[in-house]
Backbone atoms as SQL, in Angstrom:
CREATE TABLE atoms (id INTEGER PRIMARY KEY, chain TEXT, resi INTEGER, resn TEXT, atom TEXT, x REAL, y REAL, z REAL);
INSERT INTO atoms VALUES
  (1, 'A', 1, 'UNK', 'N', -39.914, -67.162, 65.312),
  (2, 'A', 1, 'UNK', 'CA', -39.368, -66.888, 66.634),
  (3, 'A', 1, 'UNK', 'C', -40.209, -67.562, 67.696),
  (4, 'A', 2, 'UNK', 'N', -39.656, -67.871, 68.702),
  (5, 'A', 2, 'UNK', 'CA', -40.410, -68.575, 69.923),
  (6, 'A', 2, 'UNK', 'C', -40.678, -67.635, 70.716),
  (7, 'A', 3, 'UNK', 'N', -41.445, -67.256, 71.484),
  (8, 'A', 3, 'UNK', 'CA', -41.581, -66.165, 72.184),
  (9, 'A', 3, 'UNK', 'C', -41.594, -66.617, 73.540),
  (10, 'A', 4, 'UNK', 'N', -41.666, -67.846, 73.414),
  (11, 'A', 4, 'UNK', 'CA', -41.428, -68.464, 75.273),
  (12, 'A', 4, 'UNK', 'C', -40.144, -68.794, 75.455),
  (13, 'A', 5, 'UNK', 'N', -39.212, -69.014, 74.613),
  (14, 'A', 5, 'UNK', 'CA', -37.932, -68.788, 74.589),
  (15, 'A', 5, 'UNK', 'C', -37.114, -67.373, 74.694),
  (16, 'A', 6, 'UNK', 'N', -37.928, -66.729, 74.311),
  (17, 'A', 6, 'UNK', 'CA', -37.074, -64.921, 74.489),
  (18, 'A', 6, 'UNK', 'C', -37.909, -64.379, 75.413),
  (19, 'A', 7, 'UNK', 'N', -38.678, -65.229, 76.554),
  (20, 'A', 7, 'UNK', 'CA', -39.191, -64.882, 77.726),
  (21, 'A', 7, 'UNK', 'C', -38.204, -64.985, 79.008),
  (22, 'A', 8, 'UNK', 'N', -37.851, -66.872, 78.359),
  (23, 'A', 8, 'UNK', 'CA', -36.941, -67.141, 79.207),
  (24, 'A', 8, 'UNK', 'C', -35.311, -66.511, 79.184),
  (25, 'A', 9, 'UNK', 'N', -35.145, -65.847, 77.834),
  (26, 'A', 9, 'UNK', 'CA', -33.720, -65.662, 78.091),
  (27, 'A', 9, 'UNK', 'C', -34.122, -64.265, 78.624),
  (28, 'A', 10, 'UNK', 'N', -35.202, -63.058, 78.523),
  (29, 'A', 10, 'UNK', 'CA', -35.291, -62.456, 79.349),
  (30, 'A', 10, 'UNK', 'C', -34.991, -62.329, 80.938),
  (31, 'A', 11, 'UNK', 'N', -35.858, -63.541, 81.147),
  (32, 'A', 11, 'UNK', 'CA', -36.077, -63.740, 82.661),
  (33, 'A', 11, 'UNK', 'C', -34.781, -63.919, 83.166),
  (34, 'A', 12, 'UNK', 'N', -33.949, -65.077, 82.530),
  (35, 'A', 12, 'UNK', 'CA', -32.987, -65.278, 83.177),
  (36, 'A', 12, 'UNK', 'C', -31.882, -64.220, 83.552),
  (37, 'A', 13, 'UNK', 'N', -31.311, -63.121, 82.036),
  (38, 'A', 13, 'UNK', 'CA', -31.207, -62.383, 82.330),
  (39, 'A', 13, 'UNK', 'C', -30.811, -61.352, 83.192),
  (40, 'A', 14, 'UNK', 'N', -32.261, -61.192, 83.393),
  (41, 'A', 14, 'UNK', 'CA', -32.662, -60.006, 84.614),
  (42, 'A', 14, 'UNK', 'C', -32.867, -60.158, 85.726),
  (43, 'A', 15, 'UNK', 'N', -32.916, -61.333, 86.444),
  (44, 'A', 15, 'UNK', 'CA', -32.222, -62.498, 87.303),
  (45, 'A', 15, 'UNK', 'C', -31.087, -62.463, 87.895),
  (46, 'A', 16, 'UNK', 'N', -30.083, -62.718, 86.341),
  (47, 'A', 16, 'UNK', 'CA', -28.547, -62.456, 86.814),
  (48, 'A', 16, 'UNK', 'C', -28.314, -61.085, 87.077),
  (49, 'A', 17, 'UNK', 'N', -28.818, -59.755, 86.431),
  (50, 'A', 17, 'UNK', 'CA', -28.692, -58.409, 87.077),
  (51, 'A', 17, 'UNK', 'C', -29.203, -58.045, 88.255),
  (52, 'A', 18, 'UNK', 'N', -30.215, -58.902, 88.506),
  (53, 'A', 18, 'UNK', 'CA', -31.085, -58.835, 90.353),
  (54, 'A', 18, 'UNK', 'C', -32.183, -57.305, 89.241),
  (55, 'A', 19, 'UNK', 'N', -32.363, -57.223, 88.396),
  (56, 'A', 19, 'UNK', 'CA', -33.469, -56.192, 88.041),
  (57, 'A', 19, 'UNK', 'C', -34.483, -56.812, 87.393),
  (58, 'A', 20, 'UNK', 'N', -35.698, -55.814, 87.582),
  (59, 'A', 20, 'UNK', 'CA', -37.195, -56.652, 87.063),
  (60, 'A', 20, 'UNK', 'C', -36.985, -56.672, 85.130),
  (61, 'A', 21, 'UNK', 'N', -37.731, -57.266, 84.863),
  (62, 'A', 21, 'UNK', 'CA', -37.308, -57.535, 83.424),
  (63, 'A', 21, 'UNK', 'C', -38.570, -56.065, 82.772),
  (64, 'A', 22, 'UNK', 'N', -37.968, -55.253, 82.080),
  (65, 'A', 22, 'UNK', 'CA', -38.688, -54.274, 81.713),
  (66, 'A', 22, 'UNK', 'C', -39.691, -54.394, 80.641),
  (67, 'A', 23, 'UNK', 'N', -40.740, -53.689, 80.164),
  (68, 'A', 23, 'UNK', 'CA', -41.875, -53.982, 79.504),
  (69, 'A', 23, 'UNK', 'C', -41.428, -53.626, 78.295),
  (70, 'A', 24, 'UNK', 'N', -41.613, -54.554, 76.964),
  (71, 'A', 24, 'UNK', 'CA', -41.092, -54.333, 75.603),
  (72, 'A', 24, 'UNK', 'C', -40.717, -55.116, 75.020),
  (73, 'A', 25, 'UNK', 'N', -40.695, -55.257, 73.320),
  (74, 'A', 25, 'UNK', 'CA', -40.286, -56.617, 72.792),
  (75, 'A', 25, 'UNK', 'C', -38.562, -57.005, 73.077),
  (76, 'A', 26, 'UNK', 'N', -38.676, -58.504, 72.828),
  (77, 'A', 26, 'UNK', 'CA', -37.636, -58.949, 73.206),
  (78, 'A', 26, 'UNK', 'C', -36.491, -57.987, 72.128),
  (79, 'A', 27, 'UNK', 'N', -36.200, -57.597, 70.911),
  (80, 'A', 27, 'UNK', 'CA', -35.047, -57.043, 70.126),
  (81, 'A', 27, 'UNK', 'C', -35.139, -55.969, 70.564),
  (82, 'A', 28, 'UNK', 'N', -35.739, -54.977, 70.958),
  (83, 'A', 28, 'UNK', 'CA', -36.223, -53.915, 71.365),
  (84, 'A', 28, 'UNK', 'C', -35.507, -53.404, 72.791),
  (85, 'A', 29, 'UNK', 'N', -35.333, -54.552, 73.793),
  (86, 'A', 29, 'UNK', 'CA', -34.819, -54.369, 75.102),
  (87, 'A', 29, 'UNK', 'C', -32.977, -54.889, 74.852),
  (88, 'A', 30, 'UNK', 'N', -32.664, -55.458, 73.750),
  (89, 'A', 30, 'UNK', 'CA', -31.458, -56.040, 73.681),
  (90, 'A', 30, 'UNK', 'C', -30.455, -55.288, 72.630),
  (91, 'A', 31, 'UNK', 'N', -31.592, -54.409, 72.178),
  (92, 'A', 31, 'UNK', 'CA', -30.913, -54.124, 70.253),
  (93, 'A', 31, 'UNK', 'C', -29.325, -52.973, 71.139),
  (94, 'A', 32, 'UNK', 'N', -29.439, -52.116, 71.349),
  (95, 'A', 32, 'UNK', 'CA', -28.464, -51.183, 72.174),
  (96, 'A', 32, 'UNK', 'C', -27.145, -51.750, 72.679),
  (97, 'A', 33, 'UNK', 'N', -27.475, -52.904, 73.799),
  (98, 'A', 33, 'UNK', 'CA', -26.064, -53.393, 73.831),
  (99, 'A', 33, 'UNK', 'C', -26.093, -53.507, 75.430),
  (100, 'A', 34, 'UNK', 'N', -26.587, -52.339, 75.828),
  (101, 'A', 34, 'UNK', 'CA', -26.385, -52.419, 77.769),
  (102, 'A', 34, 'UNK', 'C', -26.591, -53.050, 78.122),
  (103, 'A', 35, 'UNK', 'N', -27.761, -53.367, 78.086),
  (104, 'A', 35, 'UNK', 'CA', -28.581, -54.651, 78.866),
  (105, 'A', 35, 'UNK', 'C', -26.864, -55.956, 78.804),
  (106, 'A', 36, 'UNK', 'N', -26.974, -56.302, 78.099),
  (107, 'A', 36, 'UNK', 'CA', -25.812, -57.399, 77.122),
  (108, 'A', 36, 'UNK', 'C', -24.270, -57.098, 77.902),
  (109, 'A', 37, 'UNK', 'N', -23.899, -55.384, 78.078),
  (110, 'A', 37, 'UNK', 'CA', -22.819, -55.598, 78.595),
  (111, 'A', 37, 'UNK', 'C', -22.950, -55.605, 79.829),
  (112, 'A', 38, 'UNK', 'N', -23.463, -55.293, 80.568),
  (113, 'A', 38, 'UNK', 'CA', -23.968, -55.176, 81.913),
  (114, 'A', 38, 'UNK', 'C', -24.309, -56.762, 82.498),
  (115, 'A', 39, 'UNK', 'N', -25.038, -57.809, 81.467),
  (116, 'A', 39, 'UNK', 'CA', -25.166, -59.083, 81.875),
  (117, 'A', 39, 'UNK', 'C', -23.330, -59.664, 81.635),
  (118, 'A', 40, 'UNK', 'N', -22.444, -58.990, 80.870),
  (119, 'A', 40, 'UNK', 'CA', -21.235, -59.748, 80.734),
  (120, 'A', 40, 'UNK', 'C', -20.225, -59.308, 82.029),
  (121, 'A', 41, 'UNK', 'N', -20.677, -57.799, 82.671),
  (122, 'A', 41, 'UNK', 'CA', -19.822, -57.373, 84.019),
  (123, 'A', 41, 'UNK', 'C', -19.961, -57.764, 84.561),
  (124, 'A', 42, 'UNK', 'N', -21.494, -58.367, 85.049),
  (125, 'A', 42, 'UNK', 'CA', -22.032, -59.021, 86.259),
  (126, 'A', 42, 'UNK', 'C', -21.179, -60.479, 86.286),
  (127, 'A', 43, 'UNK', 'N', -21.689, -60.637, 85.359),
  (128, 'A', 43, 'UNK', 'CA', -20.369, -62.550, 85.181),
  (129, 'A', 43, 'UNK', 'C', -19.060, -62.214, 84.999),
  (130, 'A', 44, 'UNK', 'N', -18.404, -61.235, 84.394),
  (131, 'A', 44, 'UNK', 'CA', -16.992, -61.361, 84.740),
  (132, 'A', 44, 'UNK', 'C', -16.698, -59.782, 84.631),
  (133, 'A', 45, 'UNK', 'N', -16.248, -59.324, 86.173),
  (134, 'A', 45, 'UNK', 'CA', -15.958, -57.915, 86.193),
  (135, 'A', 45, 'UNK', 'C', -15.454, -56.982, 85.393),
  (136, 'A', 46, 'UNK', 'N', -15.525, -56.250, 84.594),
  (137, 'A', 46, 'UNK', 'CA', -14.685, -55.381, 84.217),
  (138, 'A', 46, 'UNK', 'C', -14.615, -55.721, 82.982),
  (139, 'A', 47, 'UNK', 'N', -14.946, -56.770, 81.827),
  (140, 'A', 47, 'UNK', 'CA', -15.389, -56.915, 80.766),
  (141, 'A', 47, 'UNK', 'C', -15.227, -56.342, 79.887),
  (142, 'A', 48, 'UNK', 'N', -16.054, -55.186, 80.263),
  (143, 'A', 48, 'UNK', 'CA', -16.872, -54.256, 79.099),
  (144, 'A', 48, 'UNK', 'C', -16.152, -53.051, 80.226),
  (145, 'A', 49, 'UNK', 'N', -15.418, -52.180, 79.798),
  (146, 'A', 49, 'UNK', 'CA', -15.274, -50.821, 80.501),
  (147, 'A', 49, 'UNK', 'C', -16.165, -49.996, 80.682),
  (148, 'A', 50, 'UNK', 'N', -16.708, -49.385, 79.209),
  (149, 'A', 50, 'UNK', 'CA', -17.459, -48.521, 78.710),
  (150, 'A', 50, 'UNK', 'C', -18.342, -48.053, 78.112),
  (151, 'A', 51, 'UNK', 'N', -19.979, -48.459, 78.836),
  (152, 'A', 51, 'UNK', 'CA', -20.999, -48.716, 78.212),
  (153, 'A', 51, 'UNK', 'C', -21.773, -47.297, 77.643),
  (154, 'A', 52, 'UNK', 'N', -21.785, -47.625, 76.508),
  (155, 'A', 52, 'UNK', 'CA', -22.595, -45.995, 76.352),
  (156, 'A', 52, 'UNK', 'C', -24.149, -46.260, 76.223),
  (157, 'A', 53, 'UNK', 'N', -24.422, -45.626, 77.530),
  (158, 'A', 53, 'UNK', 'CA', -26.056, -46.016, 77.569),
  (159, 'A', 53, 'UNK', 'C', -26.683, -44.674, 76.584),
  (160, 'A', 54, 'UNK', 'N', -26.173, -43.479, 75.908),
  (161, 'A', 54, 'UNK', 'CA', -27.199, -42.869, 75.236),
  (162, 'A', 54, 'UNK', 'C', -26.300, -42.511, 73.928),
  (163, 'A', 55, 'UNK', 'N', -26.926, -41.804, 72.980),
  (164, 'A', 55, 'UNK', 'CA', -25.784, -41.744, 71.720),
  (165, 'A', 55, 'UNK', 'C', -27.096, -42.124, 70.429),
  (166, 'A', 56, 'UNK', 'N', -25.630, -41.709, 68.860),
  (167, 'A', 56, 'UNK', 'CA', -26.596, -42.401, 67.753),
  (168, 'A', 56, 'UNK', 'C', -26.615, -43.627, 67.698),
  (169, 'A', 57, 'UNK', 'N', -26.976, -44.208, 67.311),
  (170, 'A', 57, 'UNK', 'CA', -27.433, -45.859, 66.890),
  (171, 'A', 57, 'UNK', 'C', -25.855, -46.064, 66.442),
  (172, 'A', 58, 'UNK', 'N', -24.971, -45.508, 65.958),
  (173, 'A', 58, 'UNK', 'CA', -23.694, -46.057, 65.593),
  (174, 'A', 58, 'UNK', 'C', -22.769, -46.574, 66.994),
  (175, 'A', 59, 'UNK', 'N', -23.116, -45.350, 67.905),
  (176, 'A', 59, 'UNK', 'CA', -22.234, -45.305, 69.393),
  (177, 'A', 59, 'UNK', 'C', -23.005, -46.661, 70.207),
  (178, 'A', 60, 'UNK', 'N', -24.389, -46.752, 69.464),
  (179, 'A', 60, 'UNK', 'CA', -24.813, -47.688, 70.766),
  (180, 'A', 60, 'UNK', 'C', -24.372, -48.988, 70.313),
  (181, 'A', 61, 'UNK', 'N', -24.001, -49.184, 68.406),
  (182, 'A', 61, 'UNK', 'CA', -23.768, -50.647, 68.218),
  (183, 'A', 61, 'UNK', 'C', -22.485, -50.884, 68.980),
  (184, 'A', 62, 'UNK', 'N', -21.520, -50.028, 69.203),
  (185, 'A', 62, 'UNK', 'CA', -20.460, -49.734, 70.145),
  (186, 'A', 62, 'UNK', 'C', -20.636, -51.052, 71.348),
  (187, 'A', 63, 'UNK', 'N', -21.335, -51.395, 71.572),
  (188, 'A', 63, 'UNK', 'CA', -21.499, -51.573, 72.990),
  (189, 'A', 63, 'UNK', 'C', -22.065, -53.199, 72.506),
  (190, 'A', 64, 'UNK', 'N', -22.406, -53.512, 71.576),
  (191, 'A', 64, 'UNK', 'CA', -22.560, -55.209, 70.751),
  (192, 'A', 64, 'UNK', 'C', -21.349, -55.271, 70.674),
  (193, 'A', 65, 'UNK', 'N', -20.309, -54.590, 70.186),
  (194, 'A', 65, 'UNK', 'CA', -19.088, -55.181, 69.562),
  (195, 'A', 65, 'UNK', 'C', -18.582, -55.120, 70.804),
  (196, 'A', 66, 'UNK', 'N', -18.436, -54.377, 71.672),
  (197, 'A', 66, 'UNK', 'CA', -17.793, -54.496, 72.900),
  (198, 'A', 66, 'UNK', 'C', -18.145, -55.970, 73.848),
  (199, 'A', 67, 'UNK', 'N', -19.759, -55.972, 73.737),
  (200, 'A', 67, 'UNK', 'CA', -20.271, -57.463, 74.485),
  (201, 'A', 67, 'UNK', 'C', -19.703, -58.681, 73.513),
  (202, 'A', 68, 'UNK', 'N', -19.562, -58.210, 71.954),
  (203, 'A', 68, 'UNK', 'CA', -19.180, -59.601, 71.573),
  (204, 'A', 68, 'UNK', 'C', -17.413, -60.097, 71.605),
  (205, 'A', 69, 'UNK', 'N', -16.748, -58.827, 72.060),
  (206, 'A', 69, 'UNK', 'CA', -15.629, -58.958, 72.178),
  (207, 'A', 69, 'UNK', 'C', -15.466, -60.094, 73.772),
  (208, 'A', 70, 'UNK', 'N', -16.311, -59.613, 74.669),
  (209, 'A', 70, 'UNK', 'CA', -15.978, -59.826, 75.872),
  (210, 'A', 70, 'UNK', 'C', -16.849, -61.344, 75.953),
  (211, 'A', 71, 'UNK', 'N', -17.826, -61.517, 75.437),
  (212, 'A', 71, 'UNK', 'CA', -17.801, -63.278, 75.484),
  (213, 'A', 71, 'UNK', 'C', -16.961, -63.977, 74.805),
  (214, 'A', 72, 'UNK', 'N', -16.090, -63.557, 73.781),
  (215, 'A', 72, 'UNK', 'CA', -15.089, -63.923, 73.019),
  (216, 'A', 72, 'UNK', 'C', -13.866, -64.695, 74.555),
  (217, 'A', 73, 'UNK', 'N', -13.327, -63.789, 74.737),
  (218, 'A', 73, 'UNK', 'CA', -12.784, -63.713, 76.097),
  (219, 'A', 73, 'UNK', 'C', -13.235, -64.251, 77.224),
  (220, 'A', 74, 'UNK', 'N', -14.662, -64.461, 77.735),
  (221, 'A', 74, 'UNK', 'CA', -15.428, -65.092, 78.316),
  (222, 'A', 74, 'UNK', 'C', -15.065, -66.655, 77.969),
  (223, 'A', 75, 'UNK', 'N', -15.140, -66.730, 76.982),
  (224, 'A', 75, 'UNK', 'CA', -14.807, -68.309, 76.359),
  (225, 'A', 75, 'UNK', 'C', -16.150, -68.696, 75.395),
  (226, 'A', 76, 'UNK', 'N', -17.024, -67.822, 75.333),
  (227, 'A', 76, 'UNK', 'CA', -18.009, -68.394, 74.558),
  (228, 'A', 76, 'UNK', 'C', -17.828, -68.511, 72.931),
  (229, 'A', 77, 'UNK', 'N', -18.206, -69.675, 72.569),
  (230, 'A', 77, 'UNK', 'CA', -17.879, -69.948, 70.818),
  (231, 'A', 77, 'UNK', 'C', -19.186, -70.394, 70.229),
  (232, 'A', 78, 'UNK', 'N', -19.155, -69.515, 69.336),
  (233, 'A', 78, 'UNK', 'CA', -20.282, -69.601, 68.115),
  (234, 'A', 78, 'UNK', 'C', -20.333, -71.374, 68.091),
  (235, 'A', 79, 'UNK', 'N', -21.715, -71.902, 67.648),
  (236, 'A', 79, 'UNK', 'CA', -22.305, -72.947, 67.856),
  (237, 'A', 79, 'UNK', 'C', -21.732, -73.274, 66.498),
  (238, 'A', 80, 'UNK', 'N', -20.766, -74.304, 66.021),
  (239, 'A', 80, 'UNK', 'CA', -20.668, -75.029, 64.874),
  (240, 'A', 80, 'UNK', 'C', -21.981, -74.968, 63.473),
  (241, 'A', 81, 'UNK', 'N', -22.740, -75.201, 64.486),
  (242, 'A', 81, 'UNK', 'CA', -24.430, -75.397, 63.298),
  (243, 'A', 81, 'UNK', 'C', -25.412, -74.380, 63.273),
  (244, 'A', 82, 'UNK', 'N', -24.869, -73.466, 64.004),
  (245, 'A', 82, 'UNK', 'CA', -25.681, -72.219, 63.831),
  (246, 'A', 82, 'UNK', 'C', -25.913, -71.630, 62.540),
  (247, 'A', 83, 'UNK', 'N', -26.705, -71.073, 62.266),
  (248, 'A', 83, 'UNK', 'CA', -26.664, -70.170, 60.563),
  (249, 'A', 83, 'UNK', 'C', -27.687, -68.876, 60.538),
  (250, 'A', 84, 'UNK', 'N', -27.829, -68.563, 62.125),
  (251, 'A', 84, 'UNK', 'CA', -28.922, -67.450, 61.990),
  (252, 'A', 84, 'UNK', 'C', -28.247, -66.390, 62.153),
  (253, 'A', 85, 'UNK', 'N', -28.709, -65.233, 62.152),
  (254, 'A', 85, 'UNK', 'CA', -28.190, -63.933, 61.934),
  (255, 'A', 85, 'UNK', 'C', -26.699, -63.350, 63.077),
  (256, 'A', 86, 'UNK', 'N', -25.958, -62.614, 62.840),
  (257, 'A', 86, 'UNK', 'CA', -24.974, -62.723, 63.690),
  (258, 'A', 86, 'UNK', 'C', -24.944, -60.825, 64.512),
  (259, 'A', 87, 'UNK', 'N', -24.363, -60.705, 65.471),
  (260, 'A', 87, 'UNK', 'CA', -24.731, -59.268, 65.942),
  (261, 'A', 87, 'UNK', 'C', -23.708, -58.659, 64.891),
  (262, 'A', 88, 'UNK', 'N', -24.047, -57.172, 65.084),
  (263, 'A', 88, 'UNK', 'CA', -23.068, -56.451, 64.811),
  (264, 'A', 88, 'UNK', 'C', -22.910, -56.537, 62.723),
  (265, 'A', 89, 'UNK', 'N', -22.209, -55.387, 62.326),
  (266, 'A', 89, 'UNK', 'CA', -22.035, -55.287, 60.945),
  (267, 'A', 89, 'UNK', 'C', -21.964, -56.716, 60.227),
  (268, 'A', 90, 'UNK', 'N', -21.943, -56.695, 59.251),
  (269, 'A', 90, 'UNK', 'CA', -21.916, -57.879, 57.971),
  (270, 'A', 90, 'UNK', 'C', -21.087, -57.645, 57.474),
  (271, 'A', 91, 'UNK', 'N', -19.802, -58.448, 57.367),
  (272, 'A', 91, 'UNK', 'CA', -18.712, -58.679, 56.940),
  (273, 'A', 91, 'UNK', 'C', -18.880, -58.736, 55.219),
  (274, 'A', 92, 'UNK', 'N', -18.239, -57.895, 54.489),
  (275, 'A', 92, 'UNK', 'CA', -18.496, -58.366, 52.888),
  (276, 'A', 92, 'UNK', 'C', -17.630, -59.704, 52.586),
  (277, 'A', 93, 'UNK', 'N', -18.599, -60.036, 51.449),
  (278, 'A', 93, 'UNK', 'CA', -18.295, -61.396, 50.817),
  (279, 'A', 93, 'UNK', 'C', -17.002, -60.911, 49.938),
  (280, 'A', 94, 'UNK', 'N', -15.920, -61.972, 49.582),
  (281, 'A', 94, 'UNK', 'CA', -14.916, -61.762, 48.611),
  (282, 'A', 94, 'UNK', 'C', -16.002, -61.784, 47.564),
  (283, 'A', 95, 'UNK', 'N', -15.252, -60.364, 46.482),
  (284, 'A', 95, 'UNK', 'CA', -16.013, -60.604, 45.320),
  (285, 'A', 95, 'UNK', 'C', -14.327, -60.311, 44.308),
  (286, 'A', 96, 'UNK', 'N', -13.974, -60.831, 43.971),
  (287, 'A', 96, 'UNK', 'CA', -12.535, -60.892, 43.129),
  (288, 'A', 96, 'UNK', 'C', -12.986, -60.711, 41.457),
  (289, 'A', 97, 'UNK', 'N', -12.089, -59.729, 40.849),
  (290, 'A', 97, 'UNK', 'CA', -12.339, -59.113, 39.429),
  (291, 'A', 97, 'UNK', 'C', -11.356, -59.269, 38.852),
  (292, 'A', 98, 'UNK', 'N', -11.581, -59.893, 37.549),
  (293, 'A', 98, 'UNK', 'CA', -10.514, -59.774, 36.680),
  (294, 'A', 98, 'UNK', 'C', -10.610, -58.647, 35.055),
  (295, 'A', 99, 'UNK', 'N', -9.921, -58.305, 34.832),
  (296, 'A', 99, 'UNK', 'CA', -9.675, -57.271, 34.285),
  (297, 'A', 99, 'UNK', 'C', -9.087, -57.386, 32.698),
  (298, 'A', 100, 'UNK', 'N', -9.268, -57.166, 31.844),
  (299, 'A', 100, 'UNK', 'CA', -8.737, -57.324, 30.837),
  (300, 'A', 100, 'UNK', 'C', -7.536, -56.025, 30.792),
  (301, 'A', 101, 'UNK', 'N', -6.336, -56.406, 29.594),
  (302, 'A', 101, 'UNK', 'CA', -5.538, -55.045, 29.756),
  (303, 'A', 101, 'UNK', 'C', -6.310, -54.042, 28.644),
  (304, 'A', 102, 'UNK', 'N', -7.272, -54.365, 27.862),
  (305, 'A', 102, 'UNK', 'CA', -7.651, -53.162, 27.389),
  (306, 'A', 102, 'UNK', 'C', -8.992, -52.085, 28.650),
  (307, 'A', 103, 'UNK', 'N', -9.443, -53.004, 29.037),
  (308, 'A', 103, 'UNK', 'CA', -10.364, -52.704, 30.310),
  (309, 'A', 103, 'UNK', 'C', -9.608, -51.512, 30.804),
  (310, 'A', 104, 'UNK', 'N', -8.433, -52.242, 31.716),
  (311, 'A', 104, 'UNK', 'CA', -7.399, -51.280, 31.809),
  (312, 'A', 104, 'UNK', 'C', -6.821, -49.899, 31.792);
């Protein structure tokens, strides 16, 4: 990881919210989702309806799928050559079975 790179996407950020950038590691301030939908209202109103700033860890991934819905819509597209980790659940791989009829 670069850490002068997840300074700057901090900074910038918290910039675009007009708020000071808060003390804590960079996954740490982003993992929840607010921060994320709150940077997607500020750029395009109304986005994200319904941010749940408190809750279990299930309600807060709530709020990734909601930000990744709304850059979807935003117009933003996954980088062709990207291959690093993606937000939100992990889609299962096809795993296809074949069966014998005594199996059966």
């Amino acid at each position: 990881r670069n850490k002068d790179q997840e300074a700057e996407v901090l900074n910038w950020i918290f910039e675009v919210l007009g708020e000071k950038v808060p003390s804590g590691q960079y996954e740490d301030i982003l993992k929840d989702g607010v921060i994320l939908c709150k940077l997607i209202n500020k750029m395009a109103p109304g986005s994200v309806k319904k941010i749940q700033e408190r809750g279990t860890n299930f309600q807060l991934m709530e709020n990734v799928q909601r930000f990744q819905a709304a850059i979807k819509k935003y117009g933003t597209q996954k980088h062709p050559e990207y291959t690093g980790p993606s937000l939100g659940p992990k889609m299962a791989d096809k795993n296809e079975r074949t069966f014998t009829e005594e199996q059966l």
